[in-house]
Each structure stands twice: as structure tokens, then as C-alpha cells.
N, C-alpha and C positions, 0 to 999 in steps of 0.2 A: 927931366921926368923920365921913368924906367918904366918900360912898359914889357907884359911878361910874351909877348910874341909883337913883332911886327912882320907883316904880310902885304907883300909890293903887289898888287895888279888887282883890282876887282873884274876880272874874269870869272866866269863857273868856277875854276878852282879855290881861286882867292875868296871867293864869297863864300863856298860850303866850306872851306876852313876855319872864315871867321863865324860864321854858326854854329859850328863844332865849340869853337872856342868857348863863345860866347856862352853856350849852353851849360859849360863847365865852369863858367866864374873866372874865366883869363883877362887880362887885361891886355883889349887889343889893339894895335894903331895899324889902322888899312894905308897903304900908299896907295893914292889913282890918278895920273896926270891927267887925265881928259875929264872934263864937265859932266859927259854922256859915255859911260864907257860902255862900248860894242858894235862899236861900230869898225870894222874889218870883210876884206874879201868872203863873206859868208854865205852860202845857200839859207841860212836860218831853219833847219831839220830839226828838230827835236824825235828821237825816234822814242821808240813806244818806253824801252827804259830810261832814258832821260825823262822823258815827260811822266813818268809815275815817279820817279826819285826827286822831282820838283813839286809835283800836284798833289800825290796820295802818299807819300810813305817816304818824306823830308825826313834827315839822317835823325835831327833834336825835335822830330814829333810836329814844328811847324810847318803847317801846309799853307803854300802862296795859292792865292785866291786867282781863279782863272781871269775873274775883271779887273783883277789892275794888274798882271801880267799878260794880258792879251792886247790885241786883240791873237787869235791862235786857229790857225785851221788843220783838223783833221784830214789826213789823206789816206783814202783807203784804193789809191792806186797808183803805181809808178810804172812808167815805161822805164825799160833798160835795154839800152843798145848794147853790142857787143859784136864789134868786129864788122859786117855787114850783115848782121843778124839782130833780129829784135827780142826781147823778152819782154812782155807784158805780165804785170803783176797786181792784183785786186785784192781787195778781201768783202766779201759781202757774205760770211757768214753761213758759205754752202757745209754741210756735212762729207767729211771724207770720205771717197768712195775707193773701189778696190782698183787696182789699173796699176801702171810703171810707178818706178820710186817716187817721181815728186808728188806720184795720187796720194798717196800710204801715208806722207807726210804733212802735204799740206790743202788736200780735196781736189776737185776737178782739174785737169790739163787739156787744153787741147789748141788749135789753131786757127780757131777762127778767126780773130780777130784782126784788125789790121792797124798799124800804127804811123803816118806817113808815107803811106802808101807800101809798107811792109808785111808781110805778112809775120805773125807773132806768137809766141807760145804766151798761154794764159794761167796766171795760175792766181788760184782763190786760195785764203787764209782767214781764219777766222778773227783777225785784229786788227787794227788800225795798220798801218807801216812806220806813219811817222803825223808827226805835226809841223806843219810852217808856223812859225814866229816870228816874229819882231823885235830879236835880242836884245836890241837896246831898250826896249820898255819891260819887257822880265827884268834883266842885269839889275837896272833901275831901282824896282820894285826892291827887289832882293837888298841892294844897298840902302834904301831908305831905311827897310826893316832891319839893318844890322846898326846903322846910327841910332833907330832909336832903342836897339834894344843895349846902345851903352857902348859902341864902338869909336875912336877917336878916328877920323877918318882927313889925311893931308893930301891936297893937292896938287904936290910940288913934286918933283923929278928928284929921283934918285943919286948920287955922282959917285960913292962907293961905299962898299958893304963890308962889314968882318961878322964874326959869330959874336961880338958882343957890341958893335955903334952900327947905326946906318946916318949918312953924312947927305946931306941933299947938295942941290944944286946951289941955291941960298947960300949952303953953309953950317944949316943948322945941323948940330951932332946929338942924335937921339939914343940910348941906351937902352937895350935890347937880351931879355934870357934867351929869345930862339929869332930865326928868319925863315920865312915861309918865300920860296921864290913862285911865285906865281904869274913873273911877266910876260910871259909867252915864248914863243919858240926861239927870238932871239931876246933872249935873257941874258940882262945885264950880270946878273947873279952866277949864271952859269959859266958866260965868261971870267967872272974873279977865280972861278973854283979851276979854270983851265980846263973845262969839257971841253970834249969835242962839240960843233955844234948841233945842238936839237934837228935844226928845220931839214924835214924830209921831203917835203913839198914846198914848192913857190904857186900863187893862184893870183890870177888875175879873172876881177868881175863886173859887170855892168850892170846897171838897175836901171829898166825901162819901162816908159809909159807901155801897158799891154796892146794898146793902138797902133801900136810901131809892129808889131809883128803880127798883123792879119792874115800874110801869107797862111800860116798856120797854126791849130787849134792846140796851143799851147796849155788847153785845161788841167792835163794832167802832169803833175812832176814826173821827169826823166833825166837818167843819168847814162853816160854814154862813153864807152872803154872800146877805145878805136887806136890801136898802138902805132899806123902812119900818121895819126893827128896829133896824139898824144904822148906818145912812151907808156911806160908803163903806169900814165896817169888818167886824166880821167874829164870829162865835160858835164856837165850841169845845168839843168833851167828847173825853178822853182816860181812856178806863178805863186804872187802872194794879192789879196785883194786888188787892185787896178795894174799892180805892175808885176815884172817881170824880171827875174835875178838871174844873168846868165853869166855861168862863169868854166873857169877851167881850169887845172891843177898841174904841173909837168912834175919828175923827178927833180931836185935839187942836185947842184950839182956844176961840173965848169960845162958854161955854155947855155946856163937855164935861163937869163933872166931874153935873151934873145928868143932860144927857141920858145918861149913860154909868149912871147910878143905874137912870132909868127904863127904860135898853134893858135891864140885866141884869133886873130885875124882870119885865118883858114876857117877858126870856128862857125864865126857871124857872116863869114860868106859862105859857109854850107848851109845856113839858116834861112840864107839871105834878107840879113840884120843888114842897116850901117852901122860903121864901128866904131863914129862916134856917137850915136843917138843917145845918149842920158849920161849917169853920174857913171864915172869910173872909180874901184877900187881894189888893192891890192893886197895880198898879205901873204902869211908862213905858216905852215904847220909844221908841229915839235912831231916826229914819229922816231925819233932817235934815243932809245931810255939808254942808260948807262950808272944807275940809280937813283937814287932819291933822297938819301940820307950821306951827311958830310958832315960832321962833329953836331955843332950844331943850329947847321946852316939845311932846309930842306926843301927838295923840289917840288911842284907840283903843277897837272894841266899838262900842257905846251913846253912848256919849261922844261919837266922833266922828260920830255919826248913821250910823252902819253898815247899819242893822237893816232889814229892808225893811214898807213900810208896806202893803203889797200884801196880804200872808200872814203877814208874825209875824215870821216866820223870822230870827233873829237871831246863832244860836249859832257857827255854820259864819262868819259874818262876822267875830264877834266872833274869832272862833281863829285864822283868816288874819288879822286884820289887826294882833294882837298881834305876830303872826310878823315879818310885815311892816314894822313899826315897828321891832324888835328889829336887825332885819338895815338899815334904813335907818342906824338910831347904830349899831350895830358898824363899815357899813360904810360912810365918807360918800360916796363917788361911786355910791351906789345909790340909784335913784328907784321906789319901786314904781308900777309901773302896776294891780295887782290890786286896792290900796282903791278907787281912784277909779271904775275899775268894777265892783267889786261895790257900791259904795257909790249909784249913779245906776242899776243894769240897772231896778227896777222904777219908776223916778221918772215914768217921763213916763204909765202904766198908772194909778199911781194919781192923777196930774190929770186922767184918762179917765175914772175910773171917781166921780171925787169929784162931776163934775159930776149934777147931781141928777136932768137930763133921760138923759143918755148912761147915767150909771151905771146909774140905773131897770131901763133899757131890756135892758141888755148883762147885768144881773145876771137879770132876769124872762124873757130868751132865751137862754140858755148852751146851755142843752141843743139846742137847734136849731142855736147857731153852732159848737158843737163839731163837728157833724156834716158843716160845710163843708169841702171838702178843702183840707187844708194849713195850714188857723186851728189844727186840734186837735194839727197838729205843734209848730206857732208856741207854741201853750201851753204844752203838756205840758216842750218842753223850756227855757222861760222859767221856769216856776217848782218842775221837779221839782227 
């Protein structure tokens, strides 16, 4: 049987691919080795664009319903560490007032607050930040909805790909007009093509009963850029209803799968977590792009190095750029300009920030440079 796309991974990208598709009449066959796919070293963040590009304004008009994608919590606060400085960030809707850069752009600033015993700059927006989820129960949802609206969908592992069969593990040889690589960072697909590899980041995370960590009032999600703990990566706790997702990110790279062991370690004893209290898990983010299109063989997500290695932030990439690929094969005189820039906006920040003297420097003085007029606009609106 010849199917006129097949598309390996139902991740965010893999899935708004096959929607795309789907929506235009293609004949699609999803590859998913796992029963329950989403399950990875994840924080579960949905920021404000991902969650309107799933909820309210899905690429083919359908909108997934928040009760059988949820359960989902809004956050309209995050602590961010940085350096030995804190930045606290809220939104509750104050009106902007006049004062330093970040007043002019995103309302009130000031200090009072305290965050573990920190003293913290605060600052008010008027929108959400992000949502906590449950990825495997959206992913899910998402995939029921593309079987039924006509997707063939095999559970079987991949063993090698060309631009016209894909070969499983089995054996079986399925014929193919396009291939959408969607397996994440280390993609099988990307290796045939001989890229260099995607993954920019290695992460290790642990999901905890919220009772393990009494010590402190883990309420609010915090993200934490400390370059003797991490490099020029990055630490994470995202309370989710009873528990608790605490994880960590290092550079990729020789010598990461160690130092990534000893930063999480250092991490849960700056916490004072034990380290092994719940479920561990691991994984890679793709922030490596090098393109996207190969005859007609196409990346997309993780795969195609989407993800940004700045902050994490992967999801919202991965969703546009399934879209995006979809509509390039449906439609051939389209060239999307949106991977290649979402795919490079944080690249040249994180060769700032990798270096050992600059990053130091720029992570141990945040809270001062934010306070320059016009850098905390520069910021806020590069990586909200």
C-alpha cells in the first residue's frame, strides 16, 4: 500500500503535520513506537503561544477541547533565578505605569518581594506566562483525533528510511511520496541524511510526590540559570497538581552525560531533595537547525533542531513547524520563512551566554541589567 506522506514520531510536530495533512485530503500513515507517546524528560509548559495554537486558533480550524486535553493549569507566576539573583514574575492584570524600561513595557516593577529567602525583582503582565500540562494526555487526545479523522497510524519501530520506502523493524516495506522526520532530537532520519546531530541539550528529571519537599513552598514554577551549577543551561521545578517535576538541562556535548549527573545531584541537594525520591527521567532537545527540506525527505520539531537552547522551550516550535512542513508538500511553490526563524531567534544568545567568562558574568548580573532601560524590553519580548 502507498501512502502519500508518512510521518515517524507523534510528538507536537508529528501530530500538527498529520492535521495539516489530513485537513487537505493526504493519505497519511503516523509511525509511534510507544502505546502513550510523551512521555520524556519534560517540565510540561505550554506557554501562552503554544496553548492558543492548540486551544483557540488550531492551524485546520480544529480546536481540542480543554476536558480531554487537560487536565491544565494556568500560571500567572514564575520565579527565575539567575546567578545569585532572583527575578519574580506575575501577571495579575495591573495597568502599565510610567517608571524604568520594564515599567513602559510590562507594568509595575519593584522589590519587594521575596522568594526563598531572596530578595526579587517583580514584575506584573498582563497574561498568563504559561500553562502546566500533562503531555501525555493532550499528545493522546491529539492522536485519537487524527485516527479518527482517517490517519493510519503503526506501532512498530522504524530500521531505514529513503525518500520513497520506509522499512520497519518487522520488515515490512511501505511506500512513500514524502517522509516527515518528526522523531525527535536524536532522529533516526537525520542520521540517514548524515546531519550533524540535532541535540543541544541533554536533561535529566524527576517527578515527585509534592510531600517530599516541605522544606519549601514550591507553589509557584521557577526556572533557574546558575552557570557554576549548570553551564550555560538551565534548572526547573514545575509543580503540577500533587507533584512535582524537577529537572535540569546541561550543554551537549563531550563530557555532558557526567556533568549533567553531577549538576542534577548538586541540584536536589541545593533543594534539599533526596535524589532518589520518585520516578526518574531523561531526555534531548534538537536546538541544532541545519534545514529542513532534503529532496523529499522533511524535518520537523526536535528533529529538525527547532527547540531553543536558551530556555527549553520546544513545543510551540515543534507545532508551527509540523504545520509548516505540511503546507510546504501540500503546497510546492511555498517556502516557509517561519522555521528558519524560529529555528535560529535564540542561536546567537546562546554562543553569549555559553561562553564561560560572558555567561558568568551576564547570569551573576541579570537582575542589575534588567533594570537598564530598553535590555528588559529586548528580553522579555525575545524569550516570552
Amino acid at each position: 500500500m502507498k501512502f502519500d506522506v508518512c510521518i515517524i514520531g507523534a510528538g507536537p510536530s508529528g501530530l500538527s503535520a498529520a492535521l495539516e495533512f489530513l485537513s487537505q485530503g493526504a493519505k497519511v500513515l503516523l509511525f509511534e513506537k510507544s502505546s502513550r507517546p510523551g512521555r520524556k524528560a519534560c517540565g510540561g509548559g505550554l506557554t501562552q503561544d503554544a496553548f492558543e495554537f492548540l486551544f483557540t486558533r488550531w492551524h485546520n480550524k480544529k480546536k481540542f477541547s480543554l476536558k480531554t486535553c487537560g487536565p491544565l493549569e494556568t500560571c500567572r507566576q514564575l520565579a527565575v533565578y539567575s546567578g545569585n539573583s532572583a527575578i519574580y514574575r506575575g501577571a495579575n492584570n495591573l495597568t502599565p505605569s510610567d517608571g524604568d524600561g520594564m515599567n513602559r513595557f510590562f507594568g509595575r516593577v519593584h522589590t519587594q518581594r521575596e522568594i526563598f529567602g531572596k530578595e526579587c525583582l517583580s514584575v506584573h503582565t498582563s497574561a498568563p506566562f504559561m500553562h502546566v500540562s500533562n503531555r501525555v494526555v493532550w499528545q493522546n487526545a491529539v492522536l485519537m483525533q487524527i485516527k479518527e479523522d482517517g490517519a493510519e497510524i503503526i506501532d512498530e519501530r522504524v530500521a531505514r528510511v529513503s525518500d520513497k520506502f520506509i522499512v520497519t523493524e518487522n520488515g515490512r516495506s511501505i511506500e512513500t511520496d514524502f517522509v516527515v522526520a518528526a522523531d525527535g532530537a536524536r532522529s533516526l532520519v537525520r542520521r540517514t541524511l548524515k546531519l550533524p546531530s540535532a541535540v543541544g541539550i541533554v536533561c535529566r528529571q524527576q517527578i515527585v510526590e509534592s510531600s517530599v519537599a516541605n522544606d519549601f513552598d514550591f507553589a509557584i514554577p521557577s526556572v533557574w540559570f546558575h552557570y557554576d551549577m549548570f553551564g550555560a543551561g538551565y534548572g526547573w521545578i514545575f509543580p503540577f497538581q500533587d507533584e512535582l517535576r524537577i529537572g535540569c538541562g546541561v550543554p551537549a556535548g563531550k563530557g555532558a552525560p557526567s556533568l549533567l549527573k553531577s549538576s542534577f545531584e548538586r541540584w536536589l541537594s541545593h533543594l534539599r531533595l533526596p535524589i532518589k525520591a520518585g520516578q526518574m527521567q531523561t531526555g534531548s532537545i534538537g536546538s541544532r537547525y541545519f534545514g529542513h527540506r532534503f529532496g523529499r525527505v522533511f524535518l520537523a520539531g526536535d528533529a529538525a533542531g527547532m527547540a531553543s537552547s536558551v530556555t527549553g522551550e520546544g513545543i510551540f516550535q515543534a507545532l508551527v513547524s509540523g504545520r509548516e512542513v505540511a503546507k510546504e508538500i501540500c503546497s510546492p511553490s511555498y517556502r516557509s520563512e517561519i522555521i528558519p526563524g524560529l529555528a535560529i531567534q535564540h542561536e546567537r544568545t546562546f554562543s553569549t551566554v555559553s561562553h564561560p567568562i560572558i555567561g558568568r558574568s551576564l547570569y551573576n548580573n541579570a537582575r542589575s541589567i534588567l533594570k537598564i532601560p530598553g535590555v528588559s524590553q529586548l528580553a522579555m519580548r525575545k524569550f516570552s
